[in-house]
N, C-alpha and C positions, 0 to 999 in steps of 0.2 A: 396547506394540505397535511393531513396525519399520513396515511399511507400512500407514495407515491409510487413506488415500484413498479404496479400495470404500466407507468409509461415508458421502460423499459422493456416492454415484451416485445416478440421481433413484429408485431403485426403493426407498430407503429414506428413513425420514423425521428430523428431527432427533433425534427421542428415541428412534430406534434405536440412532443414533451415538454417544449421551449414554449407552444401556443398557450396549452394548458398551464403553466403556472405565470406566466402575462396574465391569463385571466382572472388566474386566482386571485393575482395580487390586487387585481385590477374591481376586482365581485369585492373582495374585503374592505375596501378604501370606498366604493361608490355606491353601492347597493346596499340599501337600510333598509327599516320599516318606516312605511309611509304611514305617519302615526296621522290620522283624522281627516287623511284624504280620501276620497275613495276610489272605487277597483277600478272605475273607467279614467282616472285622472293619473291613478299611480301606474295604469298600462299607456295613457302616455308617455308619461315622462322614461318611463322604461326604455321605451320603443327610441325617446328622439337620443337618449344617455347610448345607449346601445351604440345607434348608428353616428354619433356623434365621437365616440370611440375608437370606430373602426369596425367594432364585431359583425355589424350584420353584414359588412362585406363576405363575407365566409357563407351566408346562407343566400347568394346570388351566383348565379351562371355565369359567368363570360365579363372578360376585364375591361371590354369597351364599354359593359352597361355600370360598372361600380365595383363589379364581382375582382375576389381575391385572383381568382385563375379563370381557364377557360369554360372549367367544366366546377361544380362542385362535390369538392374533397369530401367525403360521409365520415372517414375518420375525424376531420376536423370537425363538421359537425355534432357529433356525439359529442369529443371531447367538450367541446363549449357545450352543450346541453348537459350536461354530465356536472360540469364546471357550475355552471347559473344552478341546475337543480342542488347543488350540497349548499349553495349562500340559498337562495329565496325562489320561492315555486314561480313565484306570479314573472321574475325574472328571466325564467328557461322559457315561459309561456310568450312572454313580449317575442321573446330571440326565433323559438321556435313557429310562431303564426306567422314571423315574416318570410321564412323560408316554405314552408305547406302555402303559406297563400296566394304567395309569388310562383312556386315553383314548377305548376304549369307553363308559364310564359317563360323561364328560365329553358325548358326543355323543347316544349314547342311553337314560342310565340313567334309572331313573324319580326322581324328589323324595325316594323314601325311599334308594335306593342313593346316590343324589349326597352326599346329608344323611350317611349313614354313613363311604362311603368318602373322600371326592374333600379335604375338609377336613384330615384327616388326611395325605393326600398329599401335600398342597401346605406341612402344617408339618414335615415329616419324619419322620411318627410313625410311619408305617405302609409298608411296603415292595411295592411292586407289579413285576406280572407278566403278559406275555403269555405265554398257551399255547396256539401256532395248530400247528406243526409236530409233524409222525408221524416215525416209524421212515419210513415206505412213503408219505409226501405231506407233501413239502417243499414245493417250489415249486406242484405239482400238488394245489390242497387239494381239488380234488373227493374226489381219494381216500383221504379220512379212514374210518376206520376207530373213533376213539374215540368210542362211540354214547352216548347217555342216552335210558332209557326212561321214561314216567311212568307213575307211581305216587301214587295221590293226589292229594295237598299235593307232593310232591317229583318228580325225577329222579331217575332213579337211572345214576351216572355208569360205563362201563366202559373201557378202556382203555391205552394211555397213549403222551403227549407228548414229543419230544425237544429237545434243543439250546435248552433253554427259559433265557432270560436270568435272574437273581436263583432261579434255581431250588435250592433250599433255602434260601433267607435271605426270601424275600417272606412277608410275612402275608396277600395273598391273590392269585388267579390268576383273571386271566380266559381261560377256558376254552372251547374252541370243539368241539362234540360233533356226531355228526351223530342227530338224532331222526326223521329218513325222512319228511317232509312231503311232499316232491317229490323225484326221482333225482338225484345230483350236488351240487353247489355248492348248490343250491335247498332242500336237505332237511339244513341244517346251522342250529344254535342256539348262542348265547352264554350265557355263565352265571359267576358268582361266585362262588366256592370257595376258601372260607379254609382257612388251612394246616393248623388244628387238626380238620379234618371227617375222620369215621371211614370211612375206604374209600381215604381219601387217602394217599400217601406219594411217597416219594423212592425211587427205583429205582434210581439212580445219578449218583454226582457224575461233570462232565467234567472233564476238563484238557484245556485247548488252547494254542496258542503264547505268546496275551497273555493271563495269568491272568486272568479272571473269575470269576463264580459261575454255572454253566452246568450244567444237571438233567435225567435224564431223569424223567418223572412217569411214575408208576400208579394207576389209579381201579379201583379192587375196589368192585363196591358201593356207590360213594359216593353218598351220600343225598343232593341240593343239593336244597331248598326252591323251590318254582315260583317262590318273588319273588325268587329270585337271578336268573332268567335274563335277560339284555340286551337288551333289543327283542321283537319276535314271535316267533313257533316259526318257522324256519325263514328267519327273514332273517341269520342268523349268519353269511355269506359276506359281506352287504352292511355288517354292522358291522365284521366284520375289516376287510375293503379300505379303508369309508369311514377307518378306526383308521390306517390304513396310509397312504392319499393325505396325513394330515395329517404324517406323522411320516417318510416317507420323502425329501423333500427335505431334511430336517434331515438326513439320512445323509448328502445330498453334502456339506452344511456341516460336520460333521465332518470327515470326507474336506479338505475344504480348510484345517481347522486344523491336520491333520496335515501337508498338504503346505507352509501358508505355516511352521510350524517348520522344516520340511527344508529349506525354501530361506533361511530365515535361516543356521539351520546351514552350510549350505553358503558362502554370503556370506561368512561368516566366517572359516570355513575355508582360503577361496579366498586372502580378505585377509593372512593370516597364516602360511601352511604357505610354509615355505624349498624350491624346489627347486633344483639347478643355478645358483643364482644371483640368483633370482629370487623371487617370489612366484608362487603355482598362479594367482593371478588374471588375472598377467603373459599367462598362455597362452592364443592364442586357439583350441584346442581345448574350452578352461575356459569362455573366455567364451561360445562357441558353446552350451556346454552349459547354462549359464544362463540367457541367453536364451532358450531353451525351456522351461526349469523355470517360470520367468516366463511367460513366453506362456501357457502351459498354465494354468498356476491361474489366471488372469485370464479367461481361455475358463469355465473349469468356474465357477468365482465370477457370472461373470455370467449363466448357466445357471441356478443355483442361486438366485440374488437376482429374477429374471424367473419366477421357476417359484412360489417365497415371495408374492410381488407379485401374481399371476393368484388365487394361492388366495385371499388378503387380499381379493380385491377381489371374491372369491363363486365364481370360476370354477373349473368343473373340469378339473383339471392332471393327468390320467393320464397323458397323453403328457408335457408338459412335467417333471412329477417326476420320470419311468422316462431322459429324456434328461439331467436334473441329474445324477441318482445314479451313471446307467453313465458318462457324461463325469467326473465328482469323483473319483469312485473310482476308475479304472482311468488317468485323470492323476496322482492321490496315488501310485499307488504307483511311477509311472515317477518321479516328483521327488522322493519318499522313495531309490528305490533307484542315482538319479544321485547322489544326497546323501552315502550309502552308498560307494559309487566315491570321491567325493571324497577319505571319510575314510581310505581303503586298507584296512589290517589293524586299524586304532582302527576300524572302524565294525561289524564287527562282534565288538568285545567287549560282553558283557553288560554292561548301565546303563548306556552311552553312549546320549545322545539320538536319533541318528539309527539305533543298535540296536533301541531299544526301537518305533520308530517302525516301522521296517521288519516287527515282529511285530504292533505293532497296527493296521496297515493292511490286513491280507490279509483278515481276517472279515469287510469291509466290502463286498467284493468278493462276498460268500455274502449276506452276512443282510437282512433283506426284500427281497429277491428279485434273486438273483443275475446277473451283468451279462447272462448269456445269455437270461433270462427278461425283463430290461429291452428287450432288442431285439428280443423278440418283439413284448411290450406295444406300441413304438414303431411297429413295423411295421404293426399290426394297426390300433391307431388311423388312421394315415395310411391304410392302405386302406378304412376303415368312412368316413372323412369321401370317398370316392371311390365310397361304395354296395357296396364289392365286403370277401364276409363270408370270409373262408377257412378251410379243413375245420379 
């Protein structure tokens, strides 16, 4: 690590600081470039390296299913997401999908789901998945469209999911349907849907700038067993979100892995590039420009580490995560693309670090819930702690 100091601040405890440089050592020694394999091969081996480790224990619930503790730590997880995001993107991504895709069941599965799934998660056996977003209700989940109806013993699953993370490579998916209890948000259910269930498939693989594994799904019929579902009939809005409050300050901590690599990068850069005479560090155009690079993550870090800290301590952080994530995110990619500048014409060739940085920065910007949706979130909070409800 170049700068370690943030694990000194008092919103972390000694054996965060002690986790975080275990991984360090641990990202530098195991995590490469998977030169000639590809995205769906190199997110396994991620997944089984991970849990073979120890790490994903940290993104599980409860120590009888695998989990580090009873409950899971947010500090810790940022830290390890933080960690994997400054070595390799596609690293935080294995780390992180098993925690969002798990962590319905970690919160509200029942003894027989946790017993099934959550153990296997946390050893790297088994590949998880959220699947909240439509074609037509991204940010807007009221207006989901993919329904399950009961029959039976079973659901029966119809429609289908997009921009779904591990989508073709997960073994199972948790799945968010609406079964019509009540209109809106109110009349949606969770459910567990392994990969191998008849009605299920794959609709379409994505590509996007920083390869992942990203699926559209379709449910024809798909038959899911009542005991798959996650919670009650129609609390499924409240398991996504609660899935969501735990896992979306971990997004800003990404976000600042990606940024403190850029501003090492750049550091370096600055130290070493010949201009006119000089070094780029020489210029105080440069310097000015670091010092903000600086500023900024320090700002969103400690956002981020205060937002970890409230949850830990039982509190609810709508607003404080929705102000982590839009502040990490949207600083990342200003210090990823000063970084970028620095490099000149090197910065954007393919496989230089602050190239690849500059691509995997931008979806962060989109995914659980994009910075426009964070400032509404913030908004609204702050006028509900003032009584006043807006349309």
């Amino acid at each position: 690590m170049a700068d370690t100091d943030y694990l000194n601040w008092p919103f972390l405890e000694p054996r965060h600081a002690a986790l975080a440089r275990e991984l360090d050592a641990w990202a530098a020694a195991n995590v490469a470039e998977h030169h000639g394999a590809s995205v769906d091969d190199t997110c396994r081996a991620l997944v089984k390296s991970l849990g073979l480790a120890g790490w994903l224990r940290h993104a599980v619930g409860g120590t009888r299913y695998g989990g580090v503790g009873d409950a899971i730590d947010t500090r810790a997880i940022c830290l390890l997401r933080e960690t994997l995001a400054r070595h390799c993107g596609l690293a935080d991504f294995a780390f992180a999908m098993q925690g969002l895709g798990s962590g319905a069941i970690s919160l509200f599965g029942t003894e027989e789901q946790k017993q099934a799934y959550l153990p296997r998660v946390a050893a790297g056996e088994a590949i998880a998945a959220f699947a909240l977003s439509e074609p037509e209700a991204g940010s807007d989940v009221a207006a989901m469209q993919c329904a399950a109806r009961r029959d039976g013993d079973h659901y029966v699953l119809d429609g289908e999911k997009t921009w779904i993370s591990n989508g073709g490579i997960a073994d199972f998916y948790v799945v968010f349907a609406r079964t019509g209890e009540q209109p809106g948000a109110r009349g949606i259910s969770a459910f567990i849907v392994d990969a191998g269930m008849t009605g299920f498939g794959i609709a379409e693989r994505i590509d996007v700038i920083a390869p992942h594994p990203l699926a559209r799904l379709r449910f024809d019929g798909c038959r899911v067993p009542a005991s798959r579902m996650i919670g009650a009939p129609g609390q499924g809005f409240k398991v996504a979100m609660a899935t969501l409050d735990v896992f979306r300050t971990s997004v800003a901590a990404a976000a600042l892995g990606f940024a403190r690599r850029a501003l090492d990068e750049a550091l370096d850069r600055a130290a070493s590039r010949k201009m006119f005479g000089k070094t780029l560090a020489d210029f105080q155009l440069t310097q000015a420009k670091l010092a903000q690079m600086a500023t900024g993550v320090d700002a969103a870090a400690l956002l981020t580490y205060r937002a970890a800290w409230l949850r830990d301590q039982g509190r609810r952080v709508t607003k404080e995560a929705a102000m982590a994530k839009l502040t990490a995110t949207e600083t990342a990619q200003q210090v990823i693309d000063s970084a970028l500048q620095m490099f000149g014409g090197l910065g954007v060739v393919s496989g230089q670090p602050v190239e690849s940085l500059y691509r995997e920065i931008r979806a962060l910007r989109i995914y659980e819930g994009a910075s426009e949706v964070q400032q509404l979130i913030i908004a609204r909070e702050l006028l509900g702690e003032r009584g006043i409800k807006p349309s």
